[in-house]
N, C-alpha and C positions, 0 to 999 in steps of 0.2 A: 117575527122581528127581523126587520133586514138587517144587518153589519154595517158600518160608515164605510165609506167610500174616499181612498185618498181623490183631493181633489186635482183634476189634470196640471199638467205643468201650468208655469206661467210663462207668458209672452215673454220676448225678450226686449229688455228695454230700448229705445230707438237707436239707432246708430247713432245719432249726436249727441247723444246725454254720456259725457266722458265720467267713467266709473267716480273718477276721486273727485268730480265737482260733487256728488252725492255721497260720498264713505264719511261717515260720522268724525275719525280722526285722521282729516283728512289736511288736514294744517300740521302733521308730526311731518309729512313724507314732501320731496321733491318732485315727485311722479306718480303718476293713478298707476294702480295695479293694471297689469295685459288684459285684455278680453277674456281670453281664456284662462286667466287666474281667476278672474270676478265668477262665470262660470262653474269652474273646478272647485269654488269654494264656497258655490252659493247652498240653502237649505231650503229656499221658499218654497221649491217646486213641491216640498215632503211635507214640509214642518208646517205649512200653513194651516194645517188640521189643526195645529193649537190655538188657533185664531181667539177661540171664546176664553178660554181658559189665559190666554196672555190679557186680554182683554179684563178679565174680572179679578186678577191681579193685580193688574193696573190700576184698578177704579179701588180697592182696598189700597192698596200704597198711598196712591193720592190722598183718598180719605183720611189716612190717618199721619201724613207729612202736614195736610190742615190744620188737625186735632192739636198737632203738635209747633205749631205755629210758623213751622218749617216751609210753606208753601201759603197763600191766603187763600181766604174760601172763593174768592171771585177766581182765583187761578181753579180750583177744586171744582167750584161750579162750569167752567168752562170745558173743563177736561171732563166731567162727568157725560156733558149736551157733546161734546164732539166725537166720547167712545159709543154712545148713542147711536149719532149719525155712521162710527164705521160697523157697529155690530150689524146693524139694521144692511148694508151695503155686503157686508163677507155673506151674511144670511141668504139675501138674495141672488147672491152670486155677483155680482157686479161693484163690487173691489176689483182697483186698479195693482195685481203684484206685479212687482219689481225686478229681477234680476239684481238690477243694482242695486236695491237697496240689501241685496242680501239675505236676510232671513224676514223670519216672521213678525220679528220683533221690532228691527229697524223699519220694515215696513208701517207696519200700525204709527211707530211712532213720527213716521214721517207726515205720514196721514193727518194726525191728529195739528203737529204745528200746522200743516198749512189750513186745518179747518179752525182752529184757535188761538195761531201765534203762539207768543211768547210762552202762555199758559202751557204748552204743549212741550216747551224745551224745558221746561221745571218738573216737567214728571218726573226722569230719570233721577231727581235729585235722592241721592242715599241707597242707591241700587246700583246692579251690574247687570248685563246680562249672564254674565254666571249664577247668579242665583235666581234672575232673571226666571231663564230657561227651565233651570231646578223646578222651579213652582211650577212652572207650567207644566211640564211633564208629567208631574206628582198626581197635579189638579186633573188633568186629563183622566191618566191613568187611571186614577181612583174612579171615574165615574164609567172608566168599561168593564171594570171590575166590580161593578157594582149590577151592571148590564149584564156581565157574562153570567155573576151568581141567580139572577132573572133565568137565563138558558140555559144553565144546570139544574135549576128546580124543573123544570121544564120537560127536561129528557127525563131527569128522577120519575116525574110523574107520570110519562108515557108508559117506563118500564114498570112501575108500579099495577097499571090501571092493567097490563099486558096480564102481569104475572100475576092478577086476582082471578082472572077469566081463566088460567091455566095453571090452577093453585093441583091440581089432582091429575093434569096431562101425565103420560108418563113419557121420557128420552130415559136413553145410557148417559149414565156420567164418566169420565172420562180420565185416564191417567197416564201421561206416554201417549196419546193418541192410540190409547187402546183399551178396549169396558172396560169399565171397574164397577162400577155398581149401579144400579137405577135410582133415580132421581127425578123430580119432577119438573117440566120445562118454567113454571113459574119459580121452583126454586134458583135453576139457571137463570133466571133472569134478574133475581132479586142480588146475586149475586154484584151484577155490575152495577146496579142500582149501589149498594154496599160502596165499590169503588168509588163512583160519583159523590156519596157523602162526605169521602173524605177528601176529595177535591175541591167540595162546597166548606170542608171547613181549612185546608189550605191556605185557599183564595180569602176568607177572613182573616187569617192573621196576615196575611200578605197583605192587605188591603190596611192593617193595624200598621206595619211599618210603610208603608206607602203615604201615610196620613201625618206625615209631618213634614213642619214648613222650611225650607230652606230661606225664604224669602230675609232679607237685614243681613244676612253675611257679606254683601255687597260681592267685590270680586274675589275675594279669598281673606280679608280682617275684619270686615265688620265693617262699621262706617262711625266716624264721630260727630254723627247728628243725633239728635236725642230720639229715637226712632220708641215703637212701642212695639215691640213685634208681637205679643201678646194677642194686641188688641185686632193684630191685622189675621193672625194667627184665624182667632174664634169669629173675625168676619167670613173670610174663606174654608170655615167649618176643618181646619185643622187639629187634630189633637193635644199638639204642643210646636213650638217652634223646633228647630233641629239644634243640638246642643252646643256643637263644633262650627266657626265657621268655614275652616279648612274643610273639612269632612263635606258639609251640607252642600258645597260648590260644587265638588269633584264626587261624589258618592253616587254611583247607578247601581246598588246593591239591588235595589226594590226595582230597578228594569230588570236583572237578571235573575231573582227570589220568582217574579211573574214568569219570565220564560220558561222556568225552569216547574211552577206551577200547571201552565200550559201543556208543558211537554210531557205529563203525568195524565192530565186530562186525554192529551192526544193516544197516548201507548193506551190506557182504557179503552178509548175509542177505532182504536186501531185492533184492538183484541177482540172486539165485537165484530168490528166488520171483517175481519179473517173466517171468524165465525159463519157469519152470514156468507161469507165467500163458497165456502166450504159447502155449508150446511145446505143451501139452493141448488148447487150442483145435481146432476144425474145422480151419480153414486151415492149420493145421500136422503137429497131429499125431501129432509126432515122441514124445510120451509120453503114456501112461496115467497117471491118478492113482486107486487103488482108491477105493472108494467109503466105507469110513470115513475120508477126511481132505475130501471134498465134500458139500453138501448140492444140495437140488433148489430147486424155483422155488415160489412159492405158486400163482401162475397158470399153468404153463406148465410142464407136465407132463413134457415130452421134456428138461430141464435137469439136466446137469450142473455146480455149480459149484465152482469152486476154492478155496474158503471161506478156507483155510487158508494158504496163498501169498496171495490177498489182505488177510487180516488181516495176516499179518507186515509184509507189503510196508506197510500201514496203523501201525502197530506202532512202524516206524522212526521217524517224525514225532513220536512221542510222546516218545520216548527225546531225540532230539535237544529236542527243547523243553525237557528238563530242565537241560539241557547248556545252553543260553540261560540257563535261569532261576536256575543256581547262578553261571554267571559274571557274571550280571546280579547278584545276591544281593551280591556280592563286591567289584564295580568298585568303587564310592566308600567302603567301609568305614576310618575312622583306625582306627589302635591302640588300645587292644587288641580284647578281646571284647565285641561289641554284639548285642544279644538281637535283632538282625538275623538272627542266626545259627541261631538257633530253624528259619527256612526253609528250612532245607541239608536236612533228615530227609527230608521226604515225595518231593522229588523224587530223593532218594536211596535210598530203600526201593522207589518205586516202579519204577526205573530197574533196581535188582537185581531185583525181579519181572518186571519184563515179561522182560527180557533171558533171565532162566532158564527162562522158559515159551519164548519162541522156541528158544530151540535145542533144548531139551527134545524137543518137538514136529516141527522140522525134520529132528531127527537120526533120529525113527522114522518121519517119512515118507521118507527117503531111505535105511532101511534095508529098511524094511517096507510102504511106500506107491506107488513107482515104479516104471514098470516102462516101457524105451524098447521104439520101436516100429520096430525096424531098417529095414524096408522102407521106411517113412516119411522117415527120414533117409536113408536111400540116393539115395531117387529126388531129394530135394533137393538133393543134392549135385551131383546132375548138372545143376543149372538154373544157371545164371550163370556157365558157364562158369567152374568152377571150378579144374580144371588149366591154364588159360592161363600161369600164371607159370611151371608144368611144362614148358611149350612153349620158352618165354624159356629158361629155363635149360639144355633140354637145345641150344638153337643155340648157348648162350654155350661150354656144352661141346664144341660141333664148330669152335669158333672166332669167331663172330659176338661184339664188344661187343656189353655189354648194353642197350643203348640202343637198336642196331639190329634186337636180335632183340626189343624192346617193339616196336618198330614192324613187324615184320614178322606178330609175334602180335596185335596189333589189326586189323591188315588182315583177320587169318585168323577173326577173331572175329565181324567185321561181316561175313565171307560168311558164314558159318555163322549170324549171327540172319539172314539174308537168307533162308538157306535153311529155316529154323524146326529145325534141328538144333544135336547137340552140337558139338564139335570133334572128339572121336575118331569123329563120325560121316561126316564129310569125307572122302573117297577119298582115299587115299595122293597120286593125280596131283595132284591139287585143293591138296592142302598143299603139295607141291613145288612147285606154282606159286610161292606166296609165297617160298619161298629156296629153292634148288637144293641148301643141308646137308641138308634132309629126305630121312629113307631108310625103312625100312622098321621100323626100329628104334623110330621115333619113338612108336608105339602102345603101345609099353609103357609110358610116362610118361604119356600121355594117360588113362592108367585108373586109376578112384579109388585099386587100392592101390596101383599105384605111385605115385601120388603121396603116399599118407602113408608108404609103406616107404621112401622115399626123403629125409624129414626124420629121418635115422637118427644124429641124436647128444645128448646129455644135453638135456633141455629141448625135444627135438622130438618130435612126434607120430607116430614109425615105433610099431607097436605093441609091438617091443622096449622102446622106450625108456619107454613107455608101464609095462609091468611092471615095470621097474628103480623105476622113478618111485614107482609102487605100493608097493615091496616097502621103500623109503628112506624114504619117510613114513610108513610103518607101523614100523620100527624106531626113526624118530624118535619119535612116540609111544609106544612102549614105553620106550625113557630118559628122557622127561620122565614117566613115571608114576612109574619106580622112582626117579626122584629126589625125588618128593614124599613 
């Protein structure tokens, strides 16, 4: 699935088309605004991406100004055939934007009078574009959010299909960036899977407050036209209209609720590709990355690099700075709508592009790109002593508190680095040294799989538990699909 693409700027209007013969109130002013005021305050170059979303707005407003006697159907009908004629023209690319007409909004609507007259200057009746805009944003929003929950099941299922094939691998698991215990690479993996769930159910409640309609608060009171907003509400698949209409104009809670969604999704993903940073290296090892997700050196021929785990990793910064710049946007704003607001687009366009290029991207390199390298993680696992807690627990099971048998496993730990060995490399005498419970028994715990077969219940890394794990979040993402 590719990401939308903002569409490139637009042309600038001709040199002789004087801004204020086209500015909608343009009969308040003595003089058009500068050139480079018209410019400095224009939005179409960005905001055009709403094009469909202002569009099917429009066509429920109408509809139900008709319903309501507020407009006639021959006006309804005509604006219905002329948003036709612009949807069909933005689709194909060849819509006429404007500069001057400013945004997104006044363009369409300019459109539409001169493909329908009069019918066309009756739209706006009982709206603003402050609620305008509101809706369109909403309407947008909602349906990338709806996309991105698509490309979070998406990587779920990569990491899933990974971590079944590597449900019994063995790695070191890690603490401090230093062993702690063995683990299995498919449970490391299910791990971020984990993360990802709860970013798939984030982005659903986010998507609960994103799904209501601003649209009838007009520019900040309401309007006192008999309007139905209900009706326009459940045509535009809205949950309920929005309660306030101060609030519904001026509110970009649910642009910053999303960034801030995103920027969760991204540190996930950013943790991963560290990982893989890391873990590809020489010194490590532990994974391959095929060669279309890295590039080489310009100088330095023998180079592998990770291009792609570094960009993400890079990626996140970006995201979160949006997540700043919209809550920054918002701190000091009064009631109602101030063309402050203008600033919420770009880093909200741009946060839904990166975001759906990273997973995008993530989810075919860890369907299609990686490949672990068991030996590599085996022989790690054996460095740092990583069954020692094995040790501890199997003295607690012959009776020893667990206090006693940390101190009698440290003991046995510092001879064993003494001796440049493992622990289960210790003679049987040599451990009974340390406590007298040690038998002969004990070497079954000391070896990697017993010690991951022995974290054998929901949530632990026995490689049972491992597949159940597997087989529960892959049926979880199958009900969140068919419920969408």
């Amino acid at each position: 699935m590719t990401a939308a693409r903002p569409p490139a700027p637009p042309e600038p209007p001709p040199a002789d088309e004087p801004a204020r013969a086209r500015a909608t109130w343009s009969g308040r002013f003595a003089e058009p605004v500068s050139e480079r005021v018209a410019r400095f305050q224009a939005s179409v170059g960005f905001d055009r991406r709403l094009a469909e979303a202002d569009i099917d707005g429009s066509l429920a407003h109408a509809r139900m100004l008709a319903a309501a006697g507020i407009i006639s159907h021959d006006d309804f009908a005509a604006i219905e055939r002329g948003m036709g004629v612009i949807r069909a023209d933005v689709r194909a690319g060849r819509f006429a934007w404007s500069i001057a007409d400013e945004d997104v909004h006044l363009n369409i609507e300019k459109r539409l009078t001169a493909l329908v007259g009069d019918a066309g200057k009756r739209l706006h009746t009982g709206r603003s574009r402050n609620d305008q805009v509101a809706t369109d944003l909403r309407l947008w929003l909602r349906g990338e959010i709806d996309a991105m929950a698509i490309r979070l099941r998406a990587l779920r299922s990569a990491f899933v299909d990974l971590a079944e094939r590597h449900a019994a691998t063995i790695m070191p698991g890690f603490t401090h960036m230093q062993v702690a215990q063995p683990v299995t690479f498919g449970h490391h993996l299910l791990a971020y899977e984990a993360m990802f769930a709860r970013d798939s159910e984030r982005l659903a409640g986010c998507r609960g407050r994103v799904n209501r309609m601003p649209l009838g608060s007009a520019a900040l009171a309401g309007t006192s036209y008999p309007i139905d907003r209900d009706a326009v509400a459940r045509e535009l698949g809205f949950d309920a209209p929005c309660r306030n209409s101060l609030d519904a104009v001026s509110d970009r809670d649910f642009a910053i609720e999303f960034a801030a969604c995103a920027s969760l999704v991204m540190v996930h993903l950013s943790r991963f590709a560290e990982e893989l940073v890391v873990w590809s290296s020489q010194r490590y090892g532990f994974v391959a990355l095929s060669d279309g997700f890295c590039t080489g050196s310009s100088i330095m021929p023998q180079k592998k690099n990770p291009d792609v785990p570094e960009l993400v990793r890079g990626k996140s910064g970006r995201v979160f700075g949006h997540l700043v710049a919209l809550l920054t946007l918002m701190k000091a704003q009064p009631l109602a709508y101030n063309k402050d607001n203008q600033e919420d687009k770009e880093p909200l366009f741009d946060t839904v592009d990166t975001l759906a290029d990273c997973l995008e991207i993530v989810a075919d390199l860890v369907a299609h790109g990686l490949a672990p390298v068991p030996d590599r993680m085996r022989a790690a696992a054996r460095e740092g002593y990583a069954t020692a807690t094995d040790l501890a627990d199997y003295l607690v099971r012959k009776g020893l508190p667990f206090r006693d048998a940390h101190e009698v496993v440290a003991r046995a730990v510092r001879e064993a680095e003494t001796r440049g060995v493992d622990l289960a490399d210790l003679p049987l005498a040599d451990l009974a040294r340390h406590s007298p419970l040690v038998a002969a028994d004990v070497f079954d715990v000391l070896t990697l799989e017993g010690s991951v077969a022995s974290r054998d219940h929901p949530g632990g890394t026995a490689p049972r538990r491992v597949r159940e794990a597997a087989a529960a979040a892959r049926a979880a993402i199958a009900r969140e699909s068919e419920a969408r």
